[in-house]
TORKOL-4160 file (C-alpha; in steps of 0.2 Angstrom, whole numbers, padded with zeros to 4 digits, m for minus):
356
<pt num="1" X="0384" Y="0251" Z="m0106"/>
<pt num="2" X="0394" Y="0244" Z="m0090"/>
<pt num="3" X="0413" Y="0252" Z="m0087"/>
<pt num="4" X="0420" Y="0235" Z="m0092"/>
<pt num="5" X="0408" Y="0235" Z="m0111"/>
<pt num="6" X="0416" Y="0252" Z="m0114"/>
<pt num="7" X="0432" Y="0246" Z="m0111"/>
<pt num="8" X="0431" Y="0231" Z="m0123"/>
<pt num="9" X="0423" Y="0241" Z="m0134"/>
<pt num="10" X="0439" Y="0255" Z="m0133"/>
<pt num="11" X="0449" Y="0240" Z="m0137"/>
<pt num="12" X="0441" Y="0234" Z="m0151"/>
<pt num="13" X="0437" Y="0254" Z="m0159"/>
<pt num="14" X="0455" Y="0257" Z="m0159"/>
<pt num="15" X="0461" Y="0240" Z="m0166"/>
<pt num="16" X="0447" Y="0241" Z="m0181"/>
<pt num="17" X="0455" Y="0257" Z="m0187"/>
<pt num="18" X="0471" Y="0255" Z="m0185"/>
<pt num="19" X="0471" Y="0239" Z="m0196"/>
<pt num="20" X="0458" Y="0247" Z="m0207"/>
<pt num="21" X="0470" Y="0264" Z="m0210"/>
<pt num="22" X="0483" Y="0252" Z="m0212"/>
<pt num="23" X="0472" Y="0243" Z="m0226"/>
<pt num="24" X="0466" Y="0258" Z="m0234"/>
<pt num="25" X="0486" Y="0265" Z="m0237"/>
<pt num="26" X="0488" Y="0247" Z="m0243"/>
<pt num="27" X="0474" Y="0247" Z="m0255"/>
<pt num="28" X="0476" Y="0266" Z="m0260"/>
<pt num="29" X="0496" Y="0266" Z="m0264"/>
<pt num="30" X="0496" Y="0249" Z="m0274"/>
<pt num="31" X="0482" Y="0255" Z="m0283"/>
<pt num="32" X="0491" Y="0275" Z="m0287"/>
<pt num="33" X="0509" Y="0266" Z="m0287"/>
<pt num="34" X="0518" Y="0271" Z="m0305"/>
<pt num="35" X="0503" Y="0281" Z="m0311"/>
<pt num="36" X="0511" Y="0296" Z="m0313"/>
<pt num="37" X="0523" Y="0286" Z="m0327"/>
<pt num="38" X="0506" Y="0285" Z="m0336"/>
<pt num="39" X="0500" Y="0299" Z="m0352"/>
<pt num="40" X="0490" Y="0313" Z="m0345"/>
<pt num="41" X="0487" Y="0303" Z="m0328"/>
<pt num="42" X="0482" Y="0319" Z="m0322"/>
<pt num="43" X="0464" Y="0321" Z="m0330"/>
<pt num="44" X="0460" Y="0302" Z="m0323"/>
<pt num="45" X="0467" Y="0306" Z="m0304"/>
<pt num="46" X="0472" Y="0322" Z="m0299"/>
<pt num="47" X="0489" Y="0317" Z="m0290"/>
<pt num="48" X="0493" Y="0327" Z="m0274"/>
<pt num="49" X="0500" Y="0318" Z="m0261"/>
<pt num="50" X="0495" Y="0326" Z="m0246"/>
<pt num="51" X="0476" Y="0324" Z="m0254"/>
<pt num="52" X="0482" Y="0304" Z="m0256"/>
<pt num="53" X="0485" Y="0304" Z="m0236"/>
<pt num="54" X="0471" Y="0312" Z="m0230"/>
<pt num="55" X="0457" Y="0303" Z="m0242"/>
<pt num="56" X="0463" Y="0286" Z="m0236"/>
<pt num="57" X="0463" Y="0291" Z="m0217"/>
<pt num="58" X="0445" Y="0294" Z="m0219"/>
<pt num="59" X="0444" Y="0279" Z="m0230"/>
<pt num="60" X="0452" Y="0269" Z="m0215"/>
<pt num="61" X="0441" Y="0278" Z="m0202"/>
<pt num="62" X="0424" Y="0277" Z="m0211"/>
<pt num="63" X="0428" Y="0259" Z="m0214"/>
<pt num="64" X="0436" Y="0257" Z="m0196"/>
<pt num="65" X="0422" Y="0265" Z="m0185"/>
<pt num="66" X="0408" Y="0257" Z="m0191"/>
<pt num="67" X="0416" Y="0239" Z="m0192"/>
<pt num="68" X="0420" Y="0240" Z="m0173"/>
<pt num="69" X="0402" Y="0244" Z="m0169"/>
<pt num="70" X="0395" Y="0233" Z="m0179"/>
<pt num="71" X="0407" Y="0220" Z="m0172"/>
<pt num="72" X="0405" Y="0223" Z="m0155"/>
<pt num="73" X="0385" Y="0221" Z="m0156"/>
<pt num="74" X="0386" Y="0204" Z="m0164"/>
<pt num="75" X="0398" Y="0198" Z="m0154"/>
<pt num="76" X="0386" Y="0199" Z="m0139"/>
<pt num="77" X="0371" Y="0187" Z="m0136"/>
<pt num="78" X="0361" Y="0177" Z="m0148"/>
<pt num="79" X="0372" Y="0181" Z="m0163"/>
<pt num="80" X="0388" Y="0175" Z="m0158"/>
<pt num="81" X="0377" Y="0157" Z="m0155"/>
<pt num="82" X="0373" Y="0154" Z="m0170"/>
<pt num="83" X="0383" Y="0144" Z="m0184"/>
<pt num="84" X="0402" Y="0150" Z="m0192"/>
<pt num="85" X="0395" Y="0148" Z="m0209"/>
<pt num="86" X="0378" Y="0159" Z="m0203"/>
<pt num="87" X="0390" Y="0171" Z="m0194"/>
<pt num="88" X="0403" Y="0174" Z="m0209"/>
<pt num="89" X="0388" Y="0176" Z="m0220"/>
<pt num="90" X="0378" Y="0189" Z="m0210"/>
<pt num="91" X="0395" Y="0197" Z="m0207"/>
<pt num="92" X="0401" Y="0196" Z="m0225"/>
<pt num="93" X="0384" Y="0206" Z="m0232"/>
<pt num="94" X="0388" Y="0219" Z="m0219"/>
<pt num="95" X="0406" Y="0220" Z="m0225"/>
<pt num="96" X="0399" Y="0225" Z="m0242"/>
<pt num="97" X="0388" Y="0237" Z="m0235"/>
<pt num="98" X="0402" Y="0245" Z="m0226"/>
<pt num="99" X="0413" Y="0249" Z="m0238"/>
<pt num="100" X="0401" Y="0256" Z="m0252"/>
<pt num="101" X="0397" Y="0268" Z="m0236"/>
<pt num="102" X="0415" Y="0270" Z="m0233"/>
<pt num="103" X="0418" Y="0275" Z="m0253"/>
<pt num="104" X="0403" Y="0288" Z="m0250"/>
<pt num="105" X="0407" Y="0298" Z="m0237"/>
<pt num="106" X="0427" Y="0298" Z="m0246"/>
<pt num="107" X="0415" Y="0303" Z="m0262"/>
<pt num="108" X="0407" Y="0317" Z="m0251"/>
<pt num="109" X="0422" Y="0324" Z="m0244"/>
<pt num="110" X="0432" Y="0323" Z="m0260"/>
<pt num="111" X="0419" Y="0333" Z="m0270"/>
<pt num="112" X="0413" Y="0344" Z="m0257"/>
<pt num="113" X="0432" Y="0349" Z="m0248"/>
<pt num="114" X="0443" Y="0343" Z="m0263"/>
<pt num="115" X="0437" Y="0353" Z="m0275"/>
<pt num="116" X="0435" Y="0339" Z="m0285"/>
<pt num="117" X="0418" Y="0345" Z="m0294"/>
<pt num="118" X="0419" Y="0336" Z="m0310"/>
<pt num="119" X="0417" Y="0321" Z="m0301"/>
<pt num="120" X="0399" Y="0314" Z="m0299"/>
<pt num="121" X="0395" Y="0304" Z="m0279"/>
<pt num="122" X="0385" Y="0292" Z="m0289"/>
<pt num="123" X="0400" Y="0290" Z="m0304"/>
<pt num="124" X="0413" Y="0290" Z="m0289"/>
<pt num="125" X="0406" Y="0275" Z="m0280"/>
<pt num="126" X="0399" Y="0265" Z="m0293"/>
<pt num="127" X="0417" Y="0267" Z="m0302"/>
<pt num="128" X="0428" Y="0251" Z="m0306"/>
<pt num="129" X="0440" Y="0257" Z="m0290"/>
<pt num="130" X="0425" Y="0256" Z="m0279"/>
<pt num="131" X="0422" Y="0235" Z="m0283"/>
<pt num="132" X="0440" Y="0233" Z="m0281"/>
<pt num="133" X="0439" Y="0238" Z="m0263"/>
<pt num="134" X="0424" Y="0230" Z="m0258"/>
<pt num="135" X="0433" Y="0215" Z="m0265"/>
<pt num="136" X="0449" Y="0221" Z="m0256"/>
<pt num="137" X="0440" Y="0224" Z="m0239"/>
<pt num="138" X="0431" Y="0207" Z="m0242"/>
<pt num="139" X="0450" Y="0198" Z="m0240"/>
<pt num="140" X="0453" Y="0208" Z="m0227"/>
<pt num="141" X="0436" Y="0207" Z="m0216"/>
<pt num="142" X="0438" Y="0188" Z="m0220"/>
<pt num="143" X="0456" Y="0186" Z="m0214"/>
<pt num="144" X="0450" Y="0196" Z="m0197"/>
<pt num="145" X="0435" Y="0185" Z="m0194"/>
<pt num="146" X="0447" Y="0169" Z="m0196"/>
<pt num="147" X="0458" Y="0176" Z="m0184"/>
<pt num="148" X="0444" Y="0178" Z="m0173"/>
<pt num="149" X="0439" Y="0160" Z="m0172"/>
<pt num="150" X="0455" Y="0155" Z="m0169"/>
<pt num="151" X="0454" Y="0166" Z="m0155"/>
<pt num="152" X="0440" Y="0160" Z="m0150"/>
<pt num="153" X="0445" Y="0143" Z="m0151"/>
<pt num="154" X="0461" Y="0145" Z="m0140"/>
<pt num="155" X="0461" Y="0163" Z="m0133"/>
<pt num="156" X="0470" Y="0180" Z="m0138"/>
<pt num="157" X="0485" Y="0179" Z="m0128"/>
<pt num="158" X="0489" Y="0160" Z="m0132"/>
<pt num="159" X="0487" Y="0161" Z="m0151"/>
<pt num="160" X="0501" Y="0173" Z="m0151"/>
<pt num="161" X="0511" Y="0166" Z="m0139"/>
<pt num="162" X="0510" Y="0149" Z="m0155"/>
<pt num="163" X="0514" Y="0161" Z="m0167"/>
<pt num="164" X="0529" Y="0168" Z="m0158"/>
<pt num="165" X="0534" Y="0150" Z="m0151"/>
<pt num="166" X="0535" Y="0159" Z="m0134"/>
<pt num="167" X="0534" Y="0141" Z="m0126"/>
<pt num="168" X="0545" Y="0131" Z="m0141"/>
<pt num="169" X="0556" Y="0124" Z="m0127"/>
<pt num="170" X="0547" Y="0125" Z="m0110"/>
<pt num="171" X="0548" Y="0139" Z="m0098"/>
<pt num="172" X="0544" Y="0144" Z="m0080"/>
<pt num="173" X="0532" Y="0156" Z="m0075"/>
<pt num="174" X="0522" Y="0160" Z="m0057"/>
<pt num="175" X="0501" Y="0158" Z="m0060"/>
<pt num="176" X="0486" Y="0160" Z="m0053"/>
<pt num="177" X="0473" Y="0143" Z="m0058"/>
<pt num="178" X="0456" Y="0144" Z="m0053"/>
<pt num="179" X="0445" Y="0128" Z="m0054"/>
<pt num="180" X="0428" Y="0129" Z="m0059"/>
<pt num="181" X="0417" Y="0116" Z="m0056"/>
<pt num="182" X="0398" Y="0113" Z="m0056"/>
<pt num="183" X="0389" Y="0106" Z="m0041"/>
<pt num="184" X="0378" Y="0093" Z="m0041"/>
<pt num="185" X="0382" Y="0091" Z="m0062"/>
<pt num="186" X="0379" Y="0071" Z="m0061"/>
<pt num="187" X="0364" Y="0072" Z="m0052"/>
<pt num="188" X="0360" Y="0088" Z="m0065"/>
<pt num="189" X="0366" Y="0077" Z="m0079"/>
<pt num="190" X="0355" Y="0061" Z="m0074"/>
<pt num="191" X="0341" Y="0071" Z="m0074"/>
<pt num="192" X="0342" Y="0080" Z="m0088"/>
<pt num="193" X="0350" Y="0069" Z="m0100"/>
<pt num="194" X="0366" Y="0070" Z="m0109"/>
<pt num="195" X="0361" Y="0082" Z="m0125"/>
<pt num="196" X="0350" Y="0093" Z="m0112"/>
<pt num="197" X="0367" Y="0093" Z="m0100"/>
<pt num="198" X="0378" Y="0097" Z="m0113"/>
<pt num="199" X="0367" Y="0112" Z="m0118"/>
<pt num="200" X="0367" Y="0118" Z="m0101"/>
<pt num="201" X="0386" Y="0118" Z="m0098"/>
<pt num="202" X="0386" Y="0126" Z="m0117"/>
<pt num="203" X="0375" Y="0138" Z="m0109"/>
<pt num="204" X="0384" Y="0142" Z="m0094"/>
<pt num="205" X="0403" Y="0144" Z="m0099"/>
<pt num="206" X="0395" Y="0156" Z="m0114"/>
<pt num="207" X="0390" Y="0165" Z="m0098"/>
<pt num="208" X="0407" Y="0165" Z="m0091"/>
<pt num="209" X="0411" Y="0176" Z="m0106"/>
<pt num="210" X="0408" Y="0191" Z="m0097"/>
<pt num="211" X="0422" Y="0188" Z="m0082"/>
<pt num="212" X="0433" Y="0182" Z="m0096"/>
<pt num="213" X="0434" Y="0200" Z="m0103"/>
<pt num="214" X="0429" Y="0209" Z="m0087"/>
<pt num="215" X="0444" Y="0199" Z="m0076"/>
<pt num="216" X="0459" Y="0197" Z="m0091"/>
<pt num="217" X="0455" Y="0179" Z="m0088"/>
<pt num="218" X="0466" Y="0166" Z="m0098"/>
<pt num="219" X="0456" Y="0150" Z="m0102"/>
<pt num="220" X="0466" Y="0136" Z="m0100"/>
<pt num="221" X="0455" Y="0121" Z="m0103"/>
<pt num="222" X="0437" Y="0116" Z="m0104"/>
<pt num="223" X="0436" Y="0098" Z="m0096"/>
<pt num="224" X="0417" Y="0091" Z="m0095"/>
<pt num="225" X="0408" Y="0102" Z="m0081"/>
<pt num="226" X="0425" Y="0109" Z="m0075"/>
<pt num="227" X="0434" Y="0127" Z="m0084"/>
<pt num="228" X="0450" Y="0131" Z="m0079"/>
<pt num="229" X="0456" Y="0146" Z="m0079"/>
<pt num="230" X="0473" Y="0155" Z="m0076"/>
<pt num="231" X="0481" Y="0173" Z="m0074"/>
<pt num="232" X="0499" Y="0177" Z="m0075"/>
<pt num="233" X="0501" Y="0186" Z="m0056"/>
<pt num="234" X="0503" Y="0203" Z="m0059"/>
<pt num="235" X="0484" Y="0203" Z="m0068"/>
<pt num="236" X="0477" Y="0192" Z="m0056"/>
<pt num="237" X="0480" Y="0202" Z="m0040"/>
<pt num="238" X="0477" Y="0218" Z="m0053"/>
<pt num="239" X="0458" Y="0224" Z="m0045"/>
<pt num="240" X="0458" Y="0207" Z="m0036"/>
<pt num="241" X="0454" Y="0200" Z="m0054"/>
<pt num="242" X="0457" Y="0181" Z="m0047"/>
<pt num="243" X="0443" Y="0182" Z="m0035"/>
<pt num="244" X="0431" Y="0194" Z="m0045"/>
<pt num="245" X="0431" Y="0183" Z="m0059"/>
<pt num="246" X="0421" Y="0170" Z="m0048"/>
<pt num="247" X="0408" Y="0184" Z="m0043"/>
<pt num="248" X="0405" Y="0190" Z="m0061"/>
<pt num="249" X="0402" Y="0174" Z="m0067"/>
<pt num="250" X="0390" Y="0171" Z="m0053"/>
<pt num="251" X="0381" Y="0187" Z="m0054"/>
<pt num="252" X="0380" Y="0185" Z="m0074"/>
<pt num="253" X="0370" Y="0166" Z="m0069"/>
<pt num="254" X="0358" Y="0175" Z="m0056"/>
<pt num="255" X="0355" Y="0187" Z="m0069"/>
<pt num="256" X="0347" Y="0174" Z="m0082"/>
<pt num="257" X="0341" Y="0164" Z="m0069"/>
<pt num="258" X="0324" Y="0165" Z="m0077"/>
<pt num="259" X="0332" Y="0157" Z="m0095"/>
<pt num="260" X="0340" Y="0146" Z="m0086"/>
<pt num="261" X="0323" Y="0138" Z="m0074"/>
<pt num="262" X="0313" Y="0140" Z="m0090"/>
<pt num="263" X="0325" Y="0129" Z="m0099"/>
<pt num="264" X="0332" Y="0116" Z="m0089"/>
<pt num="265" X="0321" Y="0120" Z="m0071"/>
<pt num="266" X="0333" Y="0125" Z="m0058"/>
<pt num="267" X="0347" Y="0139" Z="m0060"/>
<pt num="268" X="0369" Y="0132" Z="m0061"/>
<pt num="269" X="0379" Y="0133" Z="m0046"/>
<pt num="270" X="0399" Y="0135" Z="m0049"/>
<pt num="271" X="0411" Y="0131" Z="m0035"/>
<pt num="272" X="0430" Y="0136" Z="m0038"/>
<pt num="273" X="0446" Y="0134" Z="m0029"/>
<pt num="274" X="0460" Y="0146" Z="m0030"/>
<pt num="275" X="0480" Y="0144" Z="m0029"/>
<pt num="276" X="0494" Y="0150" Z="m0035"/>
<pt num="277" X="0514" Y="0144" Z="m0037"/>
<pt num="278" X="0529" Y="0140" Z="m0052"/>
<pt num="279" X="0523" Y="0131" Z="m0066"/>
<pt num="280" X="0534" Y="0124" Z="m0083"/>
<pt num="281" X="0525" Y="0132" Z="m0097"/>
<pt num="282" X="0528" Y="0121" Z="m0115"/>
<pt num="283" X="0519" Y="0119" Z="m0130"/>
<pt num="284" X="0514" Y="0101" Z="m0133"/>
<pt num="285" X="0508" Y="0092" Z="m0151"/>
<pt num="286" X="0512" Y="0093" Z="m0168"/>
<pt num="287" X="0497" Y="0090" Z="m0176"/>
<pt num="288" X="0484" Y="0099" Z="m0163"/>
<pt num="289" X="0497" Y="0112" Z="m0151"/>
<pt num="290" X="0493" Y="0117" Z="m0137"/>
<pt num="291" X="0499" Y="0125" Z="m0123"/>
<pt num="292" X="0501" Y="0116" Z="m0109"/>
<pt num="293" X="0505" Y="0119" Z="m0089"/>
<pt num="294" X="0516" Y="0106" Z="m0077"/>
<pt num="295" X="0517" Y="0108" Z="m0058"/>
<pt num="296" X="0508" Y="0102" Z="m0042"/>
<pt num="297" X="0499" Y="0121" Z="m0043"/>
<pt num="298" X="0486" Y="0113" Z="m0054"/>
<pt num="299" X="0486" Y="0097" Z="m0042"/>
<pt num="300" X="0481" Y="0110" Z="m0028"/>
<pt num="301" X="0470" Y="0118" Z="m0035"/>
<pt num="302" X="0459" Y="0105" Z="m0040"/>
<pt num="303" X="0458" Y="0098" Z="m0024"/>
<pt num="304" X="0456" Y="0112" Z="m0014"/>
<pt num="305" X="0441" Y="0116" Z="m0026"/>
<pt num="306" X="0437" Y="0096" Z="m0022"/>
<pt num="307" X="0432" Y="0102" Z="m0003"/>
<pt num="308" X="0421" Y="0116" Z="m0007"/>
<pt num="309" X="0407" Y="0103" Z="m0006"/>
<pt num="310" X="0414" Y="0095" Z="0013"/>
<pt num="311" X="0414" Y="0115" Z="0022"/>
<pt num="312" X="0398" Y="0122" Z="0012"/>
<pt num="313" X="0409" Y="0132" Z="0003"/>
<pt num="314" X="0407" Y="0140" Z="m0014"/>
<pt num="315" X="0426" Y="0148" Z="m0015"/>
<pt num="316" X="0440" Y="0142" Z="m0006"/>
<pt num="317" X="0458" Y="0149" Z="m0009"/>
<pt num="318" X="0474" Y="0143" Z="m0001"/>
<pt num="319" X="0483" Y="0152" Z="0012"/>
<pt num="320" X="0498" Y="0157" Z="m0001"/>
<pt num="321" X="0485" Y="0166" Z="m0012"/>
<pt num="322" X="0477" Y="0175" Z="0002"/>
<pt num="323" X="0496" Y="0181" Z="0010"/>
<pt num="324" X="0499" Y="0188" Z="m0007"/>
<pt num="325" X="0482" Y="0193" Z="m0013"/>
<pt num="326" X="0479" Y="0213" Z="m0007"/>
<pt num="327" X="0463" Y="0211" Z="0000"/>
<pt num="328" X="0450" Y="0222" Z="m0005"/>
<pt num="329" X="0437" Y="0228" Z="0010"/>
<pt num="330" X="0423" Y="0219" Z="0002"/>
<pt num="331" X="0431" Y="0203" Z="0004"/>
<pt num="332" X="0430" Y="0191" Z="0022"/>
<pt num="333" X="0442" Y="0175" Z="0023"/>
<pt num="334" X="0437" Y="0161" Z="0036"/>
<pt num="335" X="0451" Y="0150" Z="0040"/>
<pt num="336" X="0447" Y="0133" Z="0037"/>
<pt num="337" X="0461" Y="0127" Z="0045"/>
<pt num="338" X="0477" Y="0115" Z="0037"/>
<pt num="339" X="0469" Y="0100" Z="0027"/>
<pt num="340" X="0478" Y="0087" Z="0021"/>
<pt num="341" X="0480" Y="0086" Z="0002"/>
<pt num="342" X="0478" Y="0068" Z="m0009"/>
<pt num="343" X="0497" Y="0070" Z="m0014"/>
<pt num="344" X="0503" Y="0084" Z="m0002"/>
<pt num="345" X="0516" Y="0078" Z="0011"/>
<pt num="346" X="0509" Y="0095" Z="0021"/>
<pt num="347" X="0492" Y="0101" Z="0028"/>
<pt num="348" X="0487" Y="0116" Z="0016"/>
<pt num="349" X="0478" Y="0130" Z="0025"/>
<pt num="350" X="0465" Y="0134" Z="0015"/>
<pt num="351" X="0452" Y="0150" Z="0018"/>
<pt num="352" X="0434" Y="0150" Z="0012"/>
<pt num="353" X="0429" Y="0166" Z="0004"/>
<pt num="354" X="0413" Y="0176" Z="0005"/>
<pt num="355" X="0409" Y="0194" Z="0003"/>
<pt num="356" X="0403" Y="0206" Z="0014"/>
């Protein structure tokens, strides 16, 4: 596993169990809540708090663990492809199996470190308290897997701005945008056909998954051939992550290039454009929201990606980006000179990128 899948997969460890502990004290206080009020409560659950804690720690953390592996597997690759219904479904019988794991090995240590002897494994997770938190980790998965496709639908960092209204009335912020755009797509799409085309760029922006998570990528929008994607500026010059991103997602493409002429008979070419500036940030719609971005930035961008094709160039960034940008060793900028700009009153000096 690369240094960026360890990271993710980090990530995703330590928020699986800290929402499953959470849900374990949830499930295990409401269900113990006023049971010592009850007659001889003591020979159906030897109360002891400090016990209480403990068995749902490892309640949380054998629930926890095991749903962020499992997670992380199908998350990858052909899996993650496949239908939402096929997904939840797969996912659900996993949950299952995940929590009558989860209730034995609490079973096992409870009997064996507990001293809780008069209780049977086989009694203790076929019990009525062990349906009732299959059912309860079932909401729970489920509510976790919803979130998921909304976050996959408009990315991590935007769903929670919407649900703190971050961008309720609109704001200013400085951004890194990258076009990405694939060459020669109307001659790829004439050739292949529009359902054929359409498979293809499916293909190739579920490749751009990898840079996404590698780069701390925003997403802004998916527009035919073309992603754009954006960086608040402190992450975009973090590791050079605005420029990386590009050779990621390249690399990623060379490294199915087998899939790729097999399927469809040559192997996608991306060509981006880079630049950076003050943009209004506001959520737009009432039905559908979004968030959207205002400025000439985006303009630029676009267009400076628009020349990659006239210099041979597969990644062109302005001269504001390179001024700013703290150049790693690996990287060699050839000045293009000042071009004029459909739009701009001023030449804009742009610099095409290659590594070294």
């Amino acid at each position: 596993m690369k240094t960026s899948g360890i990271s993710n997969f980090l990530k995703l460890l330590v928020s699986a169990v800290t929402t499953w502990v959470f849900a374990a004290f949830l499930f295990g206080f409401t269900r113990v809540w006023g049971i010592e009020t009850l007659p001889a409560f003591e020979r159906v659950l030897p109360f002891d708090l400090s016990r209480l804690l403990i068995q749902l720690m490892i309640l949380g953390l054998a629930t926890g663990i095991p749903f962020a592996i499992v997670d992380f597997i199908l998350n990858h690759g052909w899996f993650n492809r496949q239908k939402y219904w096929f997904i939840i479904l797969v996912k659900t019988v996993i949950q299952v199996v995940i929590a009558v794991f989860s209730v034995s090995i609490l079973a096992f240590v409870s009997t064996n470190f507990f001293e809780m002897t008069t209780v049977n494994i086989i009694d203790f997770v076929l019990s009525p308290n062990t349906l009732l938190w299959i059912i309860f980790s079932g909401i729970v998965s489920s509510i976790i897997y919803f979130l998921q496709v909304i976050r996959t639908k408009v990315g991590s960092r935007i769903l929670i701005n919407l649900l703190l209204g971050k961008y309720h009335k609109p704001r200013v912020e400085s951004r890194i945008f990258m076009f990405l755009d694939m060459k020669d797509s109307t001659t790829h799409a004439e050739n292949l056909g529009h359902v054929r085309f359409s498979t293809l760029i499916q293909d190739s922006f579920s490749d751009l998954t990898n840079a996404i998570l590698a780069h701390k990528v925003e997403v802004y929008q998916y527009v035919g051939d073309e992603a754009v994607l954006t960086w608040r500026i402190d992450e975009g010059f973090e590791n050079a992550n605005c420029m990386l991103a590009y050779y990621t997602f390249k690399n990623t493409l060379k490294k199915r290039a087998h899939y790729y002429e097999n399927k469809y008979g040559f192997l996608p070419f991306f060509k981006a454009g880079v630049h950076l500036g003050e943009v209004t940030v506001s959520e737009v719609g009432i039905i559908k929201k979004e968030i959207a971005y205002h400025s000439d930035v985006l303009n630029t961008a676009a267009r400076i990606q628009g020349k990659c094709n006239e210099f041979n160039a597969e990644l062109l960034v302005s001269e504001d980006l390179k001024i700013r940008l703290e150049r790693p060793s690996f990287f060699n900028f050839q000045l293009i000179g000042g071009i004029s700009l459909k739009g701009k009153g001023n030449p804009v000096n742009i610099f095409k990128v290659t590594l070294t």
